[in-house]
MARGUVO-854303 format. One record per residue (C-alpha): residue number from 1; chain; z, x, y. Coordinates in Angstrom, 2 decimals, decimal comma. Example, Ala and Ser with C-alpha at 12.3 -4.5 7.8 and 13.67 -1.06 7.14 Angstrom:
2
    nr   kette         w         u         v
     1       A      7,80     12,30     -4,50
     2       A      7,14     13,67     -1,06
end
This chain:
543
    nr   kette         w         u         v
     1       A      0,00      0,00      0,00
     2       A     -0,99      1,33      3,59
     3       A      0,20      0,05      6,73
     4       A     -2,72     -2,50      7,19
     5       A     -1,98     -5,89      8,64
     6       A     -2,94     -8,15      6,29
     7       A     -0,97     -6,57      3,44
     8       A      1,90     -5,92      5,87
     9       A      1,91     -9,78      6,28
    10       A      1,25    -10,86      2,56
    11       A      4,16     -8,85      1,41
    12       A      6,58    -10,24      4,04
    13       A      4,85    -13,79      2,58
    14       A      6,01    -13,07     -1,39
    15       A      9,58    -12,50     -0,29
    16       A     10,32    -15,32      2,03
    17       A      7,33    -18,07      1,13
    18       A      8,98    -21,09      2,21
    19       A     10,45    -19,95      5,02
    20       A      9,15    -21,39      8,24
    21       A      6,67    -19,32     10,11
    22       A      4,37    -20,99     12,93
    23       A      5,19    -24,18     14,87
    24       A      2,53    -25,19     17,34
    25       A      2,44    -27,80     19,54
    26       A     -1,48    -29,11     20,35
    27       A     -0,54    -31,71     23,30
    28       A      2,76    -31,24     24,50
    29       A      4,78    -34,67     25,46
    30       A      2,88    -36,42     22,30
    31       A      4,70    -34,95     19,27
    32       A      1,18    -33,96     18,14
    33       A      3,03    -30,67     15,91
    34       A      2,11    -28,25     12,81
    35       A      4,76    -26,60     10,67
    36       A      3,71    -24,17      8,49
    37       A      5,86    -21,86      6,16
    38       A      4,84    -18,13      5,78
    39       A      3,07    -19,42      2,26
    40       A      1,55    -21,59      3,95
    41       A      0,11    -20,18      6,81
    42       A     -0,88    -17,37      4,15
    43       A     -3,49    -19,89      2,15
    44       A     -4,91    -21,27      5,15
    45       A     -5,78    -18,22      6,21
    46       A     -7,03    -17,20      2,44
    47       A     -9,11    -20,19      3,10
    48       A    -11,01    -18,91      6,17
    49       A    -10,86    -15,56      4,91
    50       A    -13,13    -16,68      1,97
    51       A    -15,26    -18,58      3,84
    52       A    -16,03    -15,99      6,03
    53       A    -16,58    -13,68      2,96
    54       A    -19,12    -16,84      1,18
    55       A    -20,90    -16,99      4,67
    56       A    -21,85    -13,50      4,79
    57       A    -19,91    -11,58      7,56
    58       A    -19,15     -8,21      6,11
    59       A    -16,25     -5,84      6,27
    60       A    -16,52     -3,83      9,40
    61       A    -18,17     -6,86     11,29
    62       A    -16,82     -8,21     14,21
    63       A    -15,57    -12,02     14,77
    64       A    -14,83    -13,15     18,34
    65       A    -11,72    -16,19     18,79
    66       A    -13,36    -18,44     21,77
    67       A    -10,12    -20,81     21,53
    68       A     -7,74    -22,08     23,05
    69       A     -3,81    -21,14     21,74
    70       A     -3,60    -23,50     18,06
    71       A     -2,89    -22,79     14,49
    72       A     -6,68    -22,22     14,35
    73       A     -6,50    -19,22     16,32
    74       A     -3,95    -17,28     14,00
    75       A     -4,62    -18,66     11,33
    76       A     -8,52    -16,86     11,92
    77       A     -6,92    -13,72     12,92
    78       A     -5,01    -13,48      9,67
    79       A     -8,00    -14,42      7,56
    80       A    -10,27    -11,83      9,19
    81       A     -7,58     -9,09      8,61
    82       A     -7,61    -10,07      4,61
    83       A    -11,73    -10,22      5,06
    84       A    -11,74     -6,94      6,65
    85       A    -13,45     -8,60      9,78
    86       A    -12,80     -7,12     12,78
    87       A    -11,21     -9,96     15,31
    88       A    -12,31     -9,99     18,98
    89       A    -10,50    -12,07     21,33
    90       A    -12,72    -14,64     23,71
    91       A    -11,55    -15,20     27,52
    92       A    -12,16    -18,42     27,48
    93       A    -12,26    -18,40     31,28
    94       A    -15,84    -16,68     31,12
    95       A    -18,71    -18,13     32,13
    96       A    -22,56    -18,06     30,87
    97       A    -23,22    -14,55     32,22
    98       A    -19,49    -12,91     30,98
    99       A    -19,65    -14,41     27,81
   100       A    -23,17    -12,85     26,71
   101       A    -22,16     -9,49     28,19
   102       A    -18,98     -9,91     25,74
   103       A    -20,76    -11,50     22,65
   104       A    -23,14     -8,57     23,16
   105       A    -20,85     -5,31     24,07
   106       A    -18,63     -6,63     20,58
   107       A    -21,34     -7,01     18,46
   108       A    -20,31    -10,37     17,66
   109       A    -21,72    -11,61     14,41
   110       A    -19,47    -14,77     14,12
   111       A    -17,55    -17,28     16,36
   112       A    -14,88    -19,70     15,80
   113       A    -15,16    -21,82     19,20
   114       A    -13,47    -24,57     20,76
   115       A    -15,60    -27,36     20,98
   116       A    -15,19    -28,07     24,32
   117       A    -17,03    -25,08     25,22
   118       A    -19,76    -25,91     23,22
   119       A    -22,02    -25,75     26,67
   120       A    -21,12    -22,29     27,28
   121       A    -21,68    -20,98     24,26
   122       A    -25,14    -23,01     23,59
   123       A    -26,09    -21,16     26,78
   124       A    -25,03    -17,63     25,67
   125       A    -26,76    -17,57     22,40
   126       A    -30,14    -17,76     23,76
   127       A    -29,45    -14,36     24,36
   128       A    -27,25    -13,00     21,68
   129       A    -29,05    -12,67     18,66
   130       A    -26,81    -11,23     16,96
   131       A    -24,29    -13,76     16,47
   132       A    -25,48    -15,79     13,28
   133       A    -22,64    -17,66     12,24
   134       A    -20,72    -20,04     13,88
   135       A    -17,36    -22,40     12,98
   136       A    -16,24    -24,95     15,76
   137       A    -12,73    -26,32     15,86
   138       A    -12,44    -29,66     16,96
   139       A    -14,75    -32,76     17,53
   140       A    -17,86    -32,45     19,70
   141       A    -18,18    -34,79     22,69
   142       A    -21,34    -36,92     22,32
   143       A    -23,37    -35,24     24,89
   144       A    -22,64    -31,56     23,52
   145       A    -25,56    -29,25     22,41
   146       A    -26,49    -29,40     19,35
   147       A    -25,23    -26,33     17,27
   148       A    -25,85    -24,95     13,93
   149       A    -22,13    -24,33     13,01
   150       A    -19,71    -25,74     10,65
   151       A    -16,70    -27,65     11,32
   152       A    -13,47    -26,11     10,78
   153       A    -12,19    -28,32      8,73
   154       A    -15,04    -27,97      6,54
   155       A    -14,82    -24,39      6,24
   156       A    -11,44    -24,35      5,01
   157       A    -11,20    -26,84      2,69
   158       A    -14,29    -25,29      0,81
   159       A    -12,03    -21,52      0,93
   160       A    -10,37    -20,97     -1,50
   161       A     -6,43    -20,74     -1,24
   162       A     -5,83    -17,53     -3,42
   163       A     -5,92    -14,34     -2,27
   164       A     -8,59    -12,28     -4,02
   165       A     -9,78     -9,87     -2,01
   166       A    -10,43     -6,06     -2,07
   167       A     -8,45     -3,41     -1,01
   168       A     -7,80     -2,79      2,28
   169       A     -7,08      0,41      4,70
   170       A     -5,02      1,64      7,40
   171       A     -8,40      2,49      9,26
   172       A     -9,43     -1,29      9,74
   173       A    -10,01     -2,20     13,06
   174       A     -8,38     -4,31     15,45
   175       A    -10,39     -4,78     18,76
   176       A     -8,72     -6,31     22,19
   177       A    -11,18     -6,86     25,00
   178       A     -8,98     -6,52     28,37
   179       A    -10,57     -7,02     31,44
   180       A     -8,25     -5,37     33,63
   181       A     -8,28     -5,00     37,48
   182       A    -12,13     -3,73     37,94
   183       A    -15,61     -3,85     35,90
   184       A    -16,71     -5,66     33,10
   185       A    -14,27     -5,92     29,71
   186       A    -14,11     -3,34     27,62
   187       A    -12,99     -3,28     24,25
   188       A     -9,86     -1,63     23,08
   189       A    -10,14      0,19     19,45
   190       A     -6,99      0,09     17,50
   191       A     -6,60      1,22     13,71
   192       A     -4,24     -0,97     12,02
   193       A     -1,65      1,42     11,60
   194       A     -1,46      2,88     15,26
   195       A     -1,27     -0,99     16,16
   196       A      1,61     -1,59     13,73
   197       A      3,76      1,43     15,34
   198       A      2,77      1,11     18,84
   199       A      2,50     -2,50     19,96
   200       A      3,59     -4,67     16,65
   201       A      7,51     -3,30     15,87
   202       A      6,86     -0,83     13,31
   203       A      7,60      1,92     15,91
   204       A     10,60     -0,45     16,35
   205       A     12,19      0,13     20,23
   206       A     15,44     -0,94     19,43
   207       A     16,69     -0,02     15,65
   208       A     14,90      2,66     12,97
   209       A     11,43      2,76     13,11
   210       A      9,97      1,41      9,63
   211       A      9,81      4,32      7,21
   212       A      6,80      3,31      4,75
   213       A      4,96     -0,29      4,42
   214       A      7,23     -1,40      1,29
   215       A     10,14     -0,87      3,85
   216       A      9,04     -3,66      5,96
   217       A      9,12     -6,70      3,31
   218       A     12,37     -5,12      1,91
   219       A     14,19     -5,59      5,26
   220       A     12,50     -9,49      5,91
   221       A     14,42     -9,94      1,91
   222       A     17,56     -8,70      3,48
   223       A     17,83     -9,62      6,94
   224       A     18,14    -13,51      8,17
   225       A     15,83    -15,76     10,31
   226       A     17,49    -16,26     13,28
   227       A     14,92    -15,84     15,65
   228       A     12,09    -17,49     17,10
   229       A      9,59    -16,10     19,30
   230       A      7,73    -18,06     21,90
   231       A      4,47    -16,20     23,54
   232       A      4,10    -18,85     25,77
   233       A      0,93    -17,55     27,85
   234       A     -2,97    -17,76     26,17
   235       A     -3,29    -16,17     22,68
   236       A     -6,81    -14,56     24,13
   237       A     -4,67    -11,91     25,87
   238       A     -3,41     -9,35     23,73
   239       A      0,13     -9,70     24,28
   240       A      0,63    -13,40     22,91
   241       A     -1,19    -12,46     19,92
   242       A      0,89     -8,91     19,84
   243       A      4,01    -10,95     19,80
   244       A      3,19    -13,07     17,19
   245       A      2,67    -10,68     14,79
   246       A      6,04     -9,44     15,84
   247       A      7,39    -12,50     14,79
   248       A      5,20    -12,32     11,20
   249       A      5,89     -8,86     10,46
   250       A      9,68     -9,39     10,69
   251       A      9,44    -13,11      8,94
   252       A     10,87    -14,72     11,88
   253       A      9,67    -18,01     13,35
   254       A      7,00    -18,12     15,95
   255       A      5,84    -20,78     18,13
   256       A      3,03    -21,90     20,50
   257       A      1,67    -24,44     22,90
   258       A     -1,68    -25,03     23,43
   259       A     -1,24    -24,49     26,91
   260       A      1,28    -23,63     29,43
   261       A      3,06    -26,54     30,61
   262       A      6,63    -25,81     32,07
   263       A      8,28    -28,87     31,32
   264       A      7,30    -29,01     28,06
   265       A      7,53    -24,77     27,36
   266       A     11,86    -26,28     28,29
   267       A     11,75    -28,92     26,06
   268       A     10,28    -27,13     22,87
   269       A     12,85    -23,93     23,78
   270       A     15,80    -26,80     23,57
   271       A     14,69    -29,02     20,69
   272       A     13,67    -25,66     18,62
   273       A     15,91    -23,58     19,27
   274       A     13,94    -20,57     21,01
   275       A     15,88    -17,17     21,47
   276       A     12,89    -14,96     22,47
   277       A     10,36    -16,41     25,65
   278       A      7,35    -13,58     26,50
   279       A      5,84    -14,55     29,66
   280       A      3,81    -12,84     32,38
   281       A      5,57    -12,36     35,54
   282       A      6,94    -14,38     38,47
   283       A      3,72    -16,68     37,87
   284       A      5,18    -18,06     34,98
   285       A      8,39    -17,99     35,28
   286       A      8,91    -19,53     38,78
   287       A      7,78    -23,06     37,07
   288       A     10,10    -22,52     34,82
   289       A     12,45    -22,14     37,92
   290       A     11,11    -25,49     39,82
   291       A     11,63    -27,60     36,34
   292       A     14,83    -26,05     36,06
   293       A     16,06    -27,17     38,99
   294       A     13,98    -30,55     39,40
   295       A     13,41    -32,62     36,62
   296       A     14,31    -30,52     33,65
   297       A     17,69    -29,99     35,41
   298       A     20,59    -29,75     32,58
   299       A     17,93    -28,77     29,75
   300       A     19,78    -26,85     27,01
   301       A     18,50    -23,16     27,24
   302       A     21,49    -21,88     25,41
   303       A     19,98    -20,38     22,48
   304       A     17,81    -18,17     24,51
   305       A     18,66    -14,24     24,32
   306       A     15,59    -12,82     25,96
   307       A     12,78    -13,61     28,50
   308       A     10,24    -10,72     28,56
   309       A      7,04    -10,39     30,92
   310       A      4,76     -8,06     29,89
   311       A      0,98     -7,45     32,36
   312       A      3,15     -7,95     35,03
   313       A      6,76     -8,20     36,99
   314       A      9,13    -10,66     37,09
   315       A     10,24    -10,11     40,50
   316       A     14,19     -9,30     41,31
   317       A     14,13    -12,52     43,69
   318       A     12,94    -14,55     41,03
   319       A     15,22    -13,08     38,29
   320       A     18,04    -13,84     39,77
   321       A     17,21    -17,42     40,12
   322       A     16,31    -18,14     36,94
   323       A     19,79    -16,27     35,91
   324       A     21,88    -18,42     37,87
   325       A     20,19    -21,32     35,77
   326       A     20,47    -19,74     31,98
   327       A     23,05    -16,85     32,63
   328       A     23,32    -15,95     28,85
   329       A     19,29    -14,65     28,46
   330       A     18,70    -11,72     29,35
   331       A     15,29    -10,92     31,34
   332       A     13,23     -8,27     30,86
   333       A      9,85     -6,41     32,34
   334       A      8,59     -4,87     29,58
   335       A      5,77     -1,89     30,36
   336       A      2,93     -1,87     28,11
   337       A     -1,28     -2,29     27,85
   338       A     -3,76     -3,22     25,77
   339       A     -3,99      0,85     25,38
   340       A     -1,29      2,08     24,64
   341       A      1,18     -0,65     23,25
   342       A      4,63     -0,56     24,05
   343       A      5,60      2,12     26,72
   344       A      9,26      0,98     27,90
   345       A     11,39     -1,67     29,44
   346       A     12,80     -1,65     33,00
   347       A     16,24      0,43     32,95
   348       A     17,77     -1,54     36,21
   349       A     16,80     -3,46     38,79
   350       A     14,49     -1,39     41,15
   351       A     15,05     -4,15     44,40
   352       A     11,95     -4,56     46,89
   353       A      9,24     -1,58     47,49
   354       A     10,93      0,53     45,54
   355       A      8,48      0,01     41,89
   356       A      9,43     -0,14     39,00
   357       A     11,76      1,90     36,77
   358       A     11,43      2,36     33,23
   359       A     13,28      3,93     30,13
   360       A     10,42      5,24     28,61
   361       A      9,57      5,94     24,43
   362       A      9,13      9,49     23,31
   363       A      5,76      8,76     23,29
   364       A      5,15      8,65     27,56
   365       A      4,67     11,22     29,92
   366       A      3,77     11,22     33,77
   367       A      1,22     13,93     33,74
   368       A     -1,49     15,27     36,25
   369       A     -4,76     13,24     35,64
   370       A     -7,49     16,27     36,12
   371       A     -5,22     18,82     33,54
   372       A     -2,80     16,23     31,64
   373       A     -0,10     18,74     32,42
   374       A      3,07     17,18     33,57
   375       A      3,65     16,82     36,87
   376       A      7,00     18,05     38,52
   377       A     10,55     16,15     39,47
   378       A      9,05     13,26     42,03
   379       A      5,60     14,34     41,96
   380       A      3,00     11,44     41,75
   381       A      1,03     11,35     38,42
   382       A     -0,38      8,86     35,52
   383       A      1,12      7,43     32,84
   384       A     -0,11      8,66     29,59
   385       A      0,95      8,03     25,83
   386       A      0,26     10,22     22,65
   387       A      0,33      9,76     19,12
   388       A     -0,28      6,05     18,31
   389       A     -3,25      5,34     20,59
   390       A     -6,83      3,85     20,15
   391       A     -9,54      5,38     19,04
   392       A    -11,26      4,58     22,37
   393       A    -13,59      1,62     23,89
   394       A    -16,39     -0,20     21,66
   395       A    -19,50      0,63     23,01
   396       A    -18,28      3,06     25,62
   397       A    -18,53      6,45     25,26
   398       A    -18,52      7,76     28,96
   399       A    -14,97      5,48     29,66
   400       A    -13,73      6,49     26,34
   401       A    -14,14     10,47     27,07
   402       A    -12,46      9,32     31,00
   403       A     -9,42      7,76     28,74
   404       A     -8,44      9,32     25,90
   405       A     -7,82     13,16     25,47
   406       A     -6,88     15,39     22,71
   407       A     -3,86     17,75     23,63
   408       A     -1,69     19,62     21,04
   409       A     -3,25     18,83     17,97
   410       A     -2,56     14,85     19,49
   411       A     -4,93     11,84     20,44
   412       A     -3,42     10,51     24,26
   413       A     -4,48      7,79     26,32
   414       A     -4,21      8,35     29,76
   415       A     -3,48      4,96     31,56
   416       A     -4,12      3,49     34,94
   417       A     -0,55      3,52     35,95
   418       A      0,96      6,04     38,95
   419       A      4,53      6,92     38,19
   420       A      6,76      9,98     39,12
   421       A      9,65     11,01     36,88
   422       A     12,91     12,05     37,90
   423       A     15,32     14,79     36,67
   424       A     17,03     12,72     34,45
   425       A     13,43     11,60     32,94
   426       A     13,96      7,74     34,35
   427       A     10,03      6,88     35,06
   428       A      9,34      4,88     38,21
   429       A      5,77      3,38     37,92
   430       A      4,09      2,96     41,47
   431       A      1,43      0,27     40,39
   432       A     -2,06      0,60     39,72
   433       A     -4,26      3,59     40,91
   434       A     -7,46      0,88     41,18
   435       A     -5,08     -1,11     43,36
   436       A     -3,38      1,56     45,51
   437       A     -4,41      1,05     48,95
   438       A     -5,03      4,46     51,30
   439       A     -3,93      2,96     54,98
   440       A     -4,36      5,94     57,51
   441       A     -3,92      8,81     54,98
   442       A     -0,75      7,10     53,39
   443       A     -0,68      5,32     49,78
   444       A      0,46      1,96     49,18
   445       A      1,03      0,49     45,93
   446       A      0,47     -3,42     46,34
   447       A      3,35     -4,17     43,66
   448       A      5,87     -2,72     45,96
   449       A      4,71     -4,35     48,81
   450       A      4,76     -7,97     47,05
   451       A      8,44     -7,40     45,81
   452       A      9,40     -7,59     49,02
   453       A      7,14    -10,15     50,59
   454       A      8,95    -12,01     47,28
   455       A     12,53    -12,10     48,53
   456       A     11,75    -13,98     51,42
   457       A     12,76    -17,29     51,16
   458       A      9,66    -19,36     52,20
   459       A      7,48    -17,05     50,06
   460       A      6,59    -18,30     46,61
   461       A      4,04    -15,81     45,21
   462       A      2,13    -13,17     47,12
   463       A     -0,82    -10,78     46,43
   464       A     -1,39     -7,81     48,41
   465       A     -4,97     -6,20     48,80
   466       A     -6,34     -3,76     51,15
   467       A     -9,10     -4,32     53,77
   468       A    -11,18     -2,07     55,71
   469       A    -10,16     -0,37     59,29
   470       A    -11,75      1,07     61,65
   471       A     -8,43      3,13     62,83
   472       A     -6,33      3,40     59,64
   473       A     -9,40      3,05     57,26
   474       A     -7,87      0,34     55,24
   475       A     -4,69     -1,88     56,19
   476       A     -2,24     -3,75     54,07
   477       A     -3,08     -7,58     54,21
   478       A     -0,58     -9,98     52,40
   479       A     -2,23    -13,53     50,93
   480       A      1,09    -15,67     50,59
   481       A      1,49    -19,55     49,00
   482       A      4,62    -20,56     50,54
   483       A      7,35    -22,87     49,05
   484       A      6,62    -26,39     49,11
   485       A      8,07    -27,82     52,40
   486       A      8,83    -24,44     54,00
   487       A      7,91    -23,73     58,41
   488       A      5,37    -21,92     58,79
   489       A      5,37    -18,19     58,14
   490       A      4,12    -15,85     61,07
   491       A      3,11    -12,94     60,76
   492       A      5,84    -11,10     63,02
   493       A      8,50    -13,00     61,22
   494       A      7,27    -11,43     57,73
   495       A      6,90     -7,83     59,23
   496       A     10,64     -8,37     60,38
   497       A     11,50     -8,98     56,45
   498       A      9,69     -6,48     55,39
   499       A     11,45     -3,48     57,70
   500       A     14,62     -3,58     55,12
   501       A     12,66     -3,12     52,35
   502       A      9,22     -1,09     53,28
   503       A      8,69      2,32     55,21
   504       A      6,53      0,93     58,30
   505       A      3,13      2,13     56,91
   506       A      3,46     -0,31     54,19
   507       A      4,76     -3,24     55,66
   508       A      1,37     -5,51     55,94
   509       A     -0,45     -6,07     58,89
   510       A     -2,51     -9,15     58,42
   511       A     -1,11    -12,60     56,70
   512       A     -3,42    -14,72     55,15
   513       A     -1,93    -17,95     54,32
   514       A     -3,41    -19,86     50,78
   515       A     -2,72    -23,09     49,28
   516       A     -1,89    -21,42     45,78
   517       A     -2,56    -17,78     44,53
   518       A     -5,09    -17,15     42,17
   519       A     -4,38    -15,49     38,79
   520       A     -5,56    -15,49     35,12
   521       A     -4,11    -17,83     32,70
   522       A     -1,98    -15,34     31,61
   523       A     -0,29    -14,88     35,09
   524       A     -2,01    -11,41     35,56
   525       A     -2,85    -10,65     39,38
   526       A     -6,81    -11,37     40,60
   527       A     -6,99     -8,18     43,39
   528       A    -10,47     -8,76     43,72
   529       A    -10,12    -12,34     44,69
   530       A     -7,37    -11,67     46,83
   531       A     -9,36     -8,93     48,48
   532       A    -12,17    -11,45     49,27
   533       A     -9,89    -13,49     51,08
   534       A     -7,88    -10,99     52,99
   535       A    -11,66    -10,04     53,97
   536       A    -12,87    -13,05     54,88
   537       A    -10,30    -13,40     57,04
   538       A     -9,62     -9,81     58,84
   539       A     -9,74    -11,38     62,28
   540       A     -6,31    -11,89     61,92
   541       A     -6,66    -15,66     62,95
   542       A     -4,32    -17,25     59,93
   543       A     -1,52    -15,21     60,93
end
């Protein structure tokens, strides 16, 4: 046995089989649920497994997930892990033009769609020849395109439950398309086992790290299942999925939504019992706040331990609010990509422009990205991680040699992170180096700057961009959404709250005020849209 995913999970099945594994809830507020135990789960994803296997699509082959969060969508991850298909996860966001340039850069020869988006990908495979084989979940509306693909339901009642399959490796791939802050997606290439230790809790951050692959079934025999895990944001993003097969690997319960309704993400945490909530920063988690306080007021939160945000921060304004209203959980910003996995977790609370510090792995350094030297006590550098990394980008040699280095015998992935490191080796990470804004020779990260725009009281999210000068080259523009109900935010009277928490270069000088900030459906920060806007706008006139 190698550490491969697919038998990591089937051996974790054959000790605990009728223990519960995946809840999901398709329409939240209609009891419209599906419980299935680890044995369970593990034949319906048999079934799809052999389908896939009947319809052709080979080992090695690549399957892309155009869903929205359901059983469906981990139940096809599982089955292409036991096929040896390669799974590719689908931003269901994209449009016509995205979606061919991501069918096509993956090589997709299947698709398991959503059949409400049966439009966009009729459109797409006009020019993706490629893709031959197609499954839809769900009914198509009556005016959807016709498609040559087989229903879901179809496809896994004619799989066959058993297992069956070949022998598998610690080589398979694992692919996780992140479109980050700039370009087009790119395509993330993880072996199996570099997955399991960096990102999926074999490398385990708080306890022994898991010895050999028997070791991981023989501590799901002797350990309980106390905990269930709740990735409430889209399962396209690498995180939710990530965090599920946390859950699997260690036989603990996992649930999902199909999407992210607040109200309802309260009520399932009550009614089942949640202890472990990942999110992605203050975009999720201030609904959580608002039903909290409004009409989920007195909701039963009790058995939840942990609230984690991982793509980006939960503020320290925003923390503390949502501790005053479930004191026992404990909140944490975890630091990680679709890169490099698991870096660290936030050591204390930083408090406005002053980033974000870290207790790093063993694995992270802050090094110098032209020698990938360390840099010195408070110099500025990137984060990097060796050992369990990628193997690079699909279909991207020239960002994969920009990326990943060899040094000492070691793969490492340099990341686009800027951090200095202290004497005592605590990491503070600046924010993005595609984001960092240079404003009359000076550098300013935006994350900094919207911590502090963040502890005003009126302000209730905040992006911060750069936009062009002609005396300081670029300035620091702020795009707010203000509380419902608050006055009217000047410009002058944000400056003022900035001076306690920002040296005076960073403190914005235009104030663009927007009915609601946009982000992914993840939570993750658009800079490019809040660029636009800050642009559109560098008269000044809003503020």
């Amino acid at each position: 046995m190698e550490y491969n995913l697919a038998d990591l999970f089937e051996s974790v099945v054959d000790v605990v089989p009728d223990r519960e594994a995946l809840v999901h809830v398709d329409h939240p507020g209609t009891g419209a649920e599906r419980r299935l135990t680890y044995a369970a789960l593990d034949a319906a994803a048999n079934r799809i497994a052999h389908h896939l296997v009947e319809a052709g699509v080979k080992p090695g082959e690549h399957l892309g997930l155009h869903l929205y969060n359901g059983v469906e969508y981990l139940q096809t991850v599982l089955g292409c892990l036991k096929a040896r298909v390669v799974p590719v996860n689908v931003n269901y966001r994209y449009v016509e033009e995205e979606l061919v340039y991501l069918y096509r850069d993956a090589d997709l020869v299947a698709l398991v769609f959503d059949a409400e988006f049966a439009d966009r990908v009729a459109a797409a495979l006009t020019r993706t020849p490629g893709l031959r084989h197609l499954v839809r979940v769900g009914t198509p509306a009556a005016d959807a395109p016709a498609l040559d693909a087989v229903g879901f339901a179809a496809a896994e009642a004619a799989g066959s439950p058993e297992r069956g399959f070949g022998p598998r490796s610690a080589d398979d791939q694992f692919i996780i398309y992140t479109g980050g802050t700039t370009g087009m997606p790119k395509g993330v290439m993880w072996r199996q086992e570099d997955l399991f230790f960096a990102g999926l809790g074999g490398g385990a951050p708080t306890g022994e790290p898991v010895g050999r692959p028997e070791e991981l079934a023989e501590r799901v025999a002797a350990g309980g299942d106390g905990i269930t895990f709740f990735p409430t944001p889209p399962l396209m993003h690498g995180t939710s999925t990530l965090t599920a097969f946390i859950g699997f690997n260690f036989g603990q319960r996992v649930v999902t939504h199909r999407k992210f309704v607040p109200e309802e993400v309260l009520r399932t945490i009550a009614r089942e019992k949640v202890t472990s909530v990942s999110l992605v920063g203050d975009a999720m988690l201030r609904p959580l706040i608002d039903a909290l306080s409004g009409p989920l007021k007195g909701t039963d939160c009790s058995s939840l331990f942990s609230v984690s945000s991982s793509g980006a921060i939960m503020s320290d304004t925003v923390r503390a609010q949502f501790q005053e209203l479930v004191p026992n959980a404990m909140l944490l910003n975890n630091f990680g990509s679709s890169e490099s996995g698991f870096n660290g977790t936030a050591t204390q609370d930083s408090g406005p422009g002053k980033g974000f510090m870290l207790r790093v792995n063993s694995r992270t350094r802050v090094v110098d990205p032209a020698t990938h030297e360390p840099v010195g006590v408070g110099e500025v550098g990137r984060v990097a991680q060796r050992g369990h990394v990628p193997l690079g980008y699909y279909n991207d040699p020239r960002k994969t040699a920009e990326t990943f280095f060899q040094k000492d015998g070691e793969r490492w992935v340099l990341l686009g992170d800027m951090a200095t490191v202290d004497a005592d080796g605590v990491v503070t990470v600046l924010g993005r180096g595609s984001q960092c804004i240079n404003t009359g020779g000076e550098k300013v990260y935006p994350e900094e700057v919207e911590q502090a725009l963040k502890s005003h009281p009126d302000v209730y999210d905040a992006l911060v961009a750069g936009v062009p000068d002609a005396k300081w080259g670029n300035h620091v523009a702020a795009v707010v959404q203000l509380r419902p109900g608050a006055p009217a935010l000047t410009l002058d009277r944000l400056r003022t709250h900035c001076r306690s928490h920002l040296a005076g270069y960073k403190i914005p000088r235009q104030l663009v005020l927007t009915d609601s900030i946009r982000r992914s459906p993840s939570g993750k920060a658009d800079y490019r849209w809040a660029r636009a806007v800050a642009s559109r706008s560098a008269d000044g006139a809003s503020s």
